[in-house]
N, C-alpha and C positions, 0 to 999 in steps of 0.2 A: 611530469606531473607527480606531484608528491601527494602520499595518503595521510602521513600527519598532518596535524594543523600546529600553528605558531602558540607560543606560550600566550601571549598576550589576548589570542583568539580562543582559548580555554578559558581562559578568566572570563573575557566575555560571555560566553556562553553560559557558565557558572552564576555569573551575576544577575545575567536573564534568568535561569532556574529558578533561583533565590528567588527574585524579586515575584515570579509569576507561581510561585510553587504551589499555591490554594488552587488557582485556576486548572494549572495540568492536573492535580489529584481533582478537581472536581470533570474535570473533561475525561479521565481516563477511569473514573471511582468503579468503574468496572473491573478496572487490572490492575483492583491492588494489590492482590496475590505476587504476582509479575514486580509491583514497588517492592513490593516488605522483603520480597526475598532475591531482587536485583537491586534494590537500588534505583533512584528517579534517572537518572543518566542512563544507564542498560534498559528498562523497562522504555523510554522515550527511543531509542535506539534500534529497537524492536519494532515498537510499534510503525517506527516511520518505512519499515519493508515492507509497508498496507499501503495501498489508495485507494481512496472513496472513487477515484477514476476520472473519467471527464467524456462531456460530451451524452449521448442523452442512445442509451443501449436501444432502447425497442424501437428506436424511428430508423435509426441506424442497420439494424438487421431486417426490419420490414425493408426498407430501400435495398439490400442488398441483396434479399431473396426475393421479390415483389416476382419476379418474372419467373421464376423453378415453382415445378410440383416438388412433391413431394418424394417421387419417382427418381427427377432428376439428382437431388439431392443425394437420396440412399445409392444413385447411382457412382455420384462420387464418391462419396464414403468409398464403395467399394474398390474405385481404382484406386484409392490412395494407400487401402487395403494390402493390394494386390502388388504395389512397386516393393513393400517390404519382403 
């Protein structure tokens, strides 16, 4: 597996930029800092090492802890502690 990409798949990617370039500075107008002094390609590059996540966190952790106190929990914690 190779980490560059093809010449032809840079221009593409470049032409997307172009064409979408209001939109990512209106989606990102938060980081413009990040644009004006990376550049939209580094800045977008950046940003994609974020996810918004998936799946729905507090129903997810309620089911996973429904059945521990609070006892039990600090009790793990502690063995996990303890094998360091």
């Amino acid at each position: 597996m190779t980490d560059s990409i093809s010449q032809e798949q840079a221009k593409a990617m470049l032409r997307w930029l172009n064409q979408n370039r209001q939109r990512i500075l209106d989606l990102y107008k938060d980081q413009y800092i990040a644009y004006n002094e990376k550049g939209i390609a580094d800045t977008i590059r950046f940003l994609n090492q974020f996810s918004s996540g998936y799946g729905n966190y507090t129903k997810e952790r309620v089911a996973m802890f429904q059945d521990l106190t609070l006892d039990d929990i600090l009790k793990e914690m502690d063995q996990e502690l303890d094998k360091d």
